[in-house]
C-alpha positions in Angstrom: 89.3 134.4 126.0 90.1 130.6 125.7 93.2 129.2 124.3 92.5 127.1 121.1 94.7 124.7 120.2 95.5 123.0 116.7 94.5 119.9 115.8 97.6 117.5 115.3 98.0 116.5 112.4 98.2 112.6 113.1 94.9 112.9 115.4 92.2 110.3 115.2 88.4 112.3 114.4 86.7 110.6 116.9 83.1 110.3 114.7 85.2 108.7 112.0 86.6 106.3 114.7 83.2 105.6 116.3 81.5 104.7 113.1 84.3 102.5 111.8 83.9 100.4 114.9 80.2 100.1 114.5 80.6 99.3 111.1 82.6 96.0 111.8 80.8 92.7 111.3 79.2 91.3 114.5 81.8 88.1 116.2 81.4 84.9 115.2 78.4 82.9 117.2 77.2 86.1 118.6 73.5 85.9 120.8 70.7 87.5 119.2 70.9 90.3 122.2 74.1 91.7 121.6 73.6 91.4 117.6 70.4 93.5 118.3 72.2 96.2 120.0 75.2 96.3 117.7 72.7 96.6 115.0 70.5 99.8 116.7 74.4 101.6 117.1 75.0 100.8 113.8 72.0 102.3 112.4 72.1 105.3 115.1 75.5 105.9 113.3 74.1 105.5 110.2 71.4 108.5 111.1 68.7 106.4 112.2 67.0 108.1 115.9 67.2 105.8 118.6 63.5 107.1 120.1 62.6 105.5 116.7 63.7 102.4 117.0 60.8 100.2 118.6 61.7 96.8 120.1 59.2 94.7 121.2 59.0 92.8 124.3 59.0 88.4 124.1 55.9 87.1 123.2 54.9 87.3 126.8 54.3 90.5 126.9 53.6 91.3 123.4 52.1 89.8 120.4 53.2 86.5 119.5 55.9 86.9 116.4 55.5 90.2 116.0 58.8 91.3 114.8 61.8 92.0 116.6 62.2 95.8 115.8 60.5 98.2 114.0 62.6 100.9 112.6 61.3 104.2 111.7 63.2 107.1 109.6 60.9 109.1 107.3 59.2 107.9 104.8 60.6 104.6 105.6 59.7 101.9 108.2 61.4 98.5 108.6 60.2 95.5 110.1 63.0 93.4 111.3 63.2 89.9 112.6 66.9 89.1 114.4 68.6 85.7 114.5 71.7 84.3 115.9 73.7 82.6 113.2 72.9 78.9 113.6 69.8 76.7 114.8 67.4 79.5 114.6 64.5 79.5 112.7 61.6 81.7 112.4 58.3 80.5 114.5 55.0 80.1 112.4 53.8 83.0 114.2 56.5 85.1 112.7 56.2 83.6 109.3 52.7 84.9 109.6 53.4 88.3 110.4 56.6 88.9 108.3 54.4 87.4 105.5 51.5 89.9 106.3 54.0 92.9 106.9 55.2 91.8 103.5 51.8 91.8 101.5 51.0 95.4 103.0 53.9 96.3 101.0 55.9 96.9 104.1 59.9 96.8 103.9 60.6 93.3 105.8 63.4 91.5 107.0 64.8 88.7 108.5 68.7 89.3 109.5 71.2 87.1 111.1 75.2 88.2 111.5 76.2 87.1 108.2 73.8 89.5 107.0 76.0 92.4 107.9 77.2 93.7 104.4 73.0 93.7 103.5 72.3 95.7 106.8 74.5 98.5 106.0 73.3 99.1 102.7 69.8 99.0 103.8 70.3 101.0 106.3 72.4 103.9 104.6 
């Protein structure tokens, strides 16, 4: 029969560690890349499944402006539309189809870094 050992007492619980550190707000002047994939983590932590977490391809391959991901976890399905922080504005293509999204009475949205604090309590 194995040994078990006890847990010291001062030990770090690894979940709790791994979900503080996706909870931290993304760097300053991050790219729209790494803010995507610090956001998926963050909502994987948060309970969201990966294999349900759609991101399109660039408009060469894909529609133009459709958003960036779409996000399911039942009965729930977010559109969302990544920017970096500064000098990035939505194309007229995108205004279009978050503003479609939105009339369908679809849950929309359009997140840069700052947006952090907002992310985590839509995603919780």
């Amino acid at each position: 029969m194995p040994k078990t050992y006890a847990r010291p007492a001062d030990a770090i619980d690894l979940n709790e560690a791994l979900t503080a550190k996706v909870l931290e707000p993304p760097e300053e002047g991050v790219k729209e890349a790494p803010f995507q994939k610090q956001l998926v983590n963050l909502a994987v932590a948060l309970g969201w499944k990966r294999e349900l977490i759609y991101h399109t391809h660039d408009s060469r391959r894909s529609g133009k402006g459709f958003p960036d991901l779409v996000m399911l976890r039942p009965p729930r399905i977010l559109y969302v539309e990544l920017k970096r922080q500064k000098n990035a504005y939505t194309s007229p293509e995108q205004d279009e189809w978050l503003g479609a999204l939105k009339e369908c009475g679809a849950e929309v949205f359009l997140w840069r870094p700052l947006d952090w604090d907002e992310i985590i309590r839509v995603l919780k």
